[in-house]
VEXDREN-2710 file (C-alpha; in Angstrom, 1 decimal):
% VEXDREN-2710
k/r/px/py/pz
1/UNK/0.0/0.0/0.0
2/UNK/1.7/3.4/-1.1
3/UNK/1.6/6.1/1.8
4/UNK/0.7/9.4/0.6
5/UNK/2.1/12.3/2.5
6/UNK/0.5/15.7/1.5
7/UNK/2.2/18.9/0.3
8/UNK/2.4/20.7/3.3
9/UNK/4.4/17.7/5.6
10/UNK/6.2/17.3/2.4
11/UNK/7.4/21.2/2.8
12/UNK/8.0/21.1/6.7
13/UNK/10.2/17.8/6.2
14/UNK/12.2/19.7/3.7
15/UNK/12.6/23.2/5.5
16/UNK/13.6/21.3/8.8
17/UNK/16.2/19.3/6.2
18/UNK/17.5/23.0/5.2
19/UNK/17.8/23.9/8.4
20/UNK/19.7/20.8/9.4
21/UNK/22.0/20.9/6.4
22/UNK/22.3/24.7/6.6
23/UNK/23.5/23.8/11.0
24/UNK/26.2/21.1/9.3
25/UNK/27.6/22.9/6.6
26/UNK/27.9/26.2/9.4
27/UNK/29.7/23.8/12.0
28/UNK/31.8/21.5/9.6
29/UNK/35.0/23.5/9.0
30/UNK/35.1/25.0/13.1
31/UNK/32.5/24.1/16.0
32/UNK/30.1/27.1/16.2
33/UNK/29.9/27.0/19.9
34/UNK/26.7/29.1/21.4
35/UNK/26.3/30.4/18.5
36/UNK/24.2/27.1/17.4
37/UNK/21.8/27.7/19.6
38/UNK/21.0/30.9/17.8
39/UNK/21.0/29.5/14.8
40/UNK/18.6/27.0/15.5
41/UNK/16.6/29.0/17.5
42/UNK/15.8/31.4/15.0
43/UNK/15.4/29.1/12.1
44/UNK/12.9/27.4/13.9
45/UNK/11.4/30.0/15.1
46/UNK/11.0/31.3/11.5
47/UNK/9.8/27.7/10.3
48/UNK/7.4/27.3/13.0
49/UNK/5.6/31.3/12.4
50/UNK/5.4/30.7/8.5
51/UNK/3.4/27.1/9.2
52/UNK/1.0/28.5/11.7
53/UNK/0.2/31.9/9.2
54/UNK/0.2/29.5/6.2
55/UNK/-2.0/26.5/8.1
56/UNK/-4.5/29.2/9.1
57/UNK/-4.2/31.0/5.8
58/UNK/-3.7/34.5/7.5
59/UNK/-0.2/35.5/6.3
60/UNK/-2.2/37.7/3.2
61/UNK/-6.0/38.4/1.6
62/UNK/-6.8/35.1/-0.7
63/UNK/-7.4/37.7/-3.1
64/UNK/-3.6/39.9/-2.8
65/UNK/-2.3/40.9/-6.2
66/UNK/0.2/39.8/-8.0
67/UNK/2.2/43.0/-7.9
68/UNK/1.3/43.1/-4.0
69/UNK/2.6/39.7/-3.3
70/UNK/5.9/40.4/-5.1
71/UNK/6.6/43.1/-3.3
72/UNK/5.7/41.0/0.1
73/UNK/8.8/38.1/-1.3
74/UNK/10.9/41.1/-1.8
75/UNK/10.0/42.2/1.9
76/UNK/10.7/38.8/3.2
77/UNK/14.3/38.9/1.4
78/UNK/14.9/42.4/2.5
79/UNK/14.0/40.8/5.9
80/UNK/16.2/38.2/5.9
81/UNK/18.6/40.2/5.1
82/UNK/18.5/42.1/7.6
83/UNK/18.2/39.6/9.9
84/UNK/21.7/38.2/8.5
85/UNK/23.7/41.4/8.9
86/UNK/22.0/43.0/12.0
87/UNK/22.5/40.3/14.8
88/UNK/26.5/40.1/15.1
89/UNK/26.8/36.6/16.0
90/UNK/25.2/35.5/13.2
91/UNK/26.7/38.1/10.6
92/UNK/29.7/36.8/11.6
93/UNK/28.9/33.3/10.4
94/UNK/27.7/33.9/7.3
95/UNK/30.3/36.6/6.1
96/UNK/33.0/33.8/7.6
97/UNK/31.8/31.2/5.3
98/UNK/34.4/30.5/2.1
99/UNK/33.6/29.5/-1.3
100/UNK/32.6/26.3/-0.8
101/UNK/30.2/26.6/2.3
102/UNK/28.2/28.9/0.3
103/UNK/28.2/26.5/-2.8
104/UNK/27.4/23.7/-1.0
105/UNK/23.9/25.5/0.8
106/UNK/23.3/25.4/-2.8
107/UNK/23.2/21.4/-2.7
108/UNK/20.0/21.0/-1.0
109/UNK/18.1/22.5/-3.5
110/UNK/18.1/19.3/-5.7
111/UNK/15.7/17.7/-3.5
112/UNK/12.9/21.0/-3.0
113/UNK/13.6/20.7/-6.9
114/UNK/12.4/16.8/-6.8
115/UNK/9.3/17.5/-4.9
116/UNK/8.2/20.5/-7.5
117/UNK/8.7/18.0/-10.3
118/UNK/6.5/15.2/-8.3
119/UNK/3.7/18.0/-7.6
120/UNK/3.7/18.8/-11.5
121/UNK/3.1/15.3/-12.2
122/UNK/0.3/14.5/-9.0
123/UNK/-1.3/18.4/-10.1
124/UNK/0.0/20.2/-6.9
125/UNK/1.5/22.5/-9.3
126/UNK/1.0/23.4/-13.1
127/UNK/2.3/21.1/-15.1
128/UNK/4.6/23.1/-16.9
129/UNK/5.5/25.5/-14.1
130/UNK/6.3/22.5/-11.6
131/UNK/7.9/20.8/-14.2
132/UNK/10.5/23.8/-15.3
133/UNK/10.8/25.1/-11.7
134/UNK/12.0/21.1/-10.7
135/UNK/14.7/20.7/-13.5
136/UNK/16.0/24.6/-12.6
137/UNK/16.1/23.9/-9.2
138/UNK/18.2/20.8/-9.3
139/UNK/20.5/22.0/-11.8
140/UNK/20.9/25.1/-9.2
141/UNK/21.7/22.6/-6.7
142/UNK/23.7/20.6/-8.8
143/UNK/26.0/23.5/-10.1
144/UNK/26.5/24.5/-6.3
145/UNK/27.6/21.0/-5.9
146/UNK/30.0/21.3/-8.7
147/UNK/31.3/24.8/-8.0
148/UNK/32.2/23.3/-3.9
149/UNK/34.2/20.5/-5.5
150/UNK/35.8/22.8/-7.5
151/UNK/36.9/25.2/-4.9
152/UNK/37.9/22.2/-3.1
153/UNK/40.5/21.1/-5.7
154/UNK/41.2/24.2/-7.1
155/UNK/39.9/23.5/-10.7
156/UNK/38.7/26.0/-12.8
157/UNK/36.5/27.4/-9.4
158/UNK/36.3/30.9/-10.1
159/UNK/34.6/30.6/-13.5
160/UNK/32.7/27.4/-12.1
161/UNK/31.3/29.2/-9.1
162/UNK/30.6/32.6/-11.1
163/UNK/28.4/30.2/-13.3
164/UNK/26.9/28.2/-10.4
165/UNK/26.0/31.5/-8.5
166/UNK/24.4/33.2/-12.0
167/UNK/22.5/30.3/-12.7
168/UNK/21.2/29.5/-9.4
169/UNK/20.3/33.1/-8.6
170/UNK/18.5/33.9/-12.5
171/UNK/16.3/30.5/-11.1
172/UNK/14.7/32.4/-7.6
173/UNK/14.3/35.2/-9.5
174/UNK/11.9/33.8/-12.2
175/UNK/10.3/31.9/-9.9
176/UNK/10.0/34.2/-7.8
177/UNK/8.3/36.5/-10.3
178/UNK/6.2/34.3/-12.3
179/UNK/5.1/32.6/-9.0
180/UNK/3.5/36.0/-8.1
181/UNK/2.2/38.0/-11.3
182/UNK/1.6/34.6/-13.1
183/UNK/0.6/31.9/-11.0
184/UNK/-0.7/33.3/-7.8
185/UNK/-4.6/33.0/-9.2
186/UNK/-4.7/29.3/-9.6
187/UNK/-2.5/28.4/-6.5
188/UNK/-3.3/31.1/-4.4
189/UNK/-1.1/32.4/-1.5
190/UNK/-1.1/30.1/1.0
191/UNK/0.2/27.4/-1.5
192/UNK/2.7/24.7/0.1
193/UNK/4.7/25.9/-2.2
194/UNK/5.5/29.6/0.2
195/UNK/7.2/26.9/2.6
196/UNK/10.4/27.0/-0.2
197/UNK/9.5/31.0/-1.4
198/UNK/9.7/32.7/2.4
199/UNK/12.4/30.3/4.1
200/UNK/14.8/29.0/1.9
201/UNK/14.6/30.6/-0.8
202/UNK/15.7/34.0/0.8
203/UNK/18.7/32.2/2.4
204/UNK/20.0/31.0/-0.7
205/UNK/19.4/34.5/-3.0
206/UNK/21.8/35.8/0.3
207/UNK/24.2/32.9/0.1
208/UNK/24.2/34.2/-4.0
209/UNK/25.2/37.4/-3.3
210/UNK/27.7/37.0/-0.7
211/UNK/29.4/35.0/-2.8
212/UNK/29.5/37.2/-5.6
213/UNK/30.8/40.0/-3.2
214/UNK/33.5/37.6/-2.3
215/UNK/34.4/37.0/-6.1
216/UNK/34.1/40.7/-6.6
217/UNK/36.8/41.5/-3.2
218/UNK/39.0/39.0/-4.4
219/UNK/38.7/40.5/-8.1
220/UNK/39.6/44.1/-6.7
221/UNK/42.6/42.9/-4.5
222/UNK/44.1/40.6/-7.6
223/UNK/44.0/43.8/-9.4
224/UNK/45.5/46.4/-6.6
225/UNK/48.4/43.5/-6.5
226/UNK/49.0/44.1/-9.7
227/UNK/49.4/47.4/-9.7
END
């Protein structure tokens, strides 16, 4: 007998998987200390707020625009961001992390990317939304992958993780968009699908751009050697 499990435990089993992968790859090169009890405090925290608004469907109006809830994802990121560079402890973290920590947070997205691709084919999603969304998600994840081993052997990483970080950060972006002005009327805004678009998904488009800055300091202080 096949056991189904529906959309939204799918979701929460994959968010507390972020968060557990996201706690390993922080702690893997030195122990985090105290500081782990912040970090899982306040990803918890975060995961256990967006279930109860999304459960009870009181996060936004059913009916919020598409425009409107765009701007609400961009708040979230803007949020997160904050939240990133405000509290010291954990600023420190994540502006510590090298190359291949922030490639490898990347990883994880294979599996969210799995899950989209299962919901296109059970109807969870549209077809052709779930569908493109799955295969752009695990090649996001996949590149990450690839751009970590690379750094990790010193093969062709700058170009590798310039692509990976590109690629991965085009992919929340047109989700992000087409989820909102495209989509939002036939899955409306409490989908299972906001479980990926307000806690991961902000983490990684940070984990993007830090590593871009990184590429872009190490750019400037190649070029100041050489003058």
């Amino acid at each position: 007998m096949l056991i189904s499990i529906s959309p939204v435990w799918a979701m929460i089993g994959l968010d507390t998987m972020m968060i557990i992968y996201s706690f390993w790859i922080l702690s893997y090169s030195k122990p985090l200390g105290s500081k782990k009890f912040i970090v899982l405090g306040v990803l918890a925290a975060w995961l256990l707020v967006l279930h109860l608004g999304l459960s009870n469907q009181v996060l936004f109006d059913n009916d919020i625009s598409g425009i409107a809830f765009l701007m609400v994802i961009f708040a979230g990121v803007g949020a997160v961001g904050a939240l990133l560079f405000i509290i010291p402890a954990i600023r420190k973290l994540v502006v510590g992390m090298d190359q291949r920590q922030l490639m490898l947070m990347q990883g994880i997205r294979v599996f969210f990317g799995a899950v989209f691709l299962m919901w296109a084919s059970t109807g969870d999603l549209p077809q052709a939304f779930g569908t493109l969304d799955g295969f752009t998600h695990i090649g996001a994840g996949f590149f990450g992958l690839i751009a970590a081993f690379s750094v990790a052997t010193g093969v062709q990483e700058r170009r590798r993780v310039w692509f990976a970080n590109l690629f991965g950060l085009t992919d929340i972006l047109v989700v992000a968009s087409t989820l909102a002005l495209v989509l939002l009327p036939q899955i409306g805004p409490h989908h299972p699908m906001m479980y990926a678009v307000f806690l991961p998904a902000p983490l990684w488009l940070w984990f993007h751009v830090i590593s871009i800055w990184k590429l872009l300091c190490e750019t400037d202080r190649a070029n100041a050697n050489q003058v």
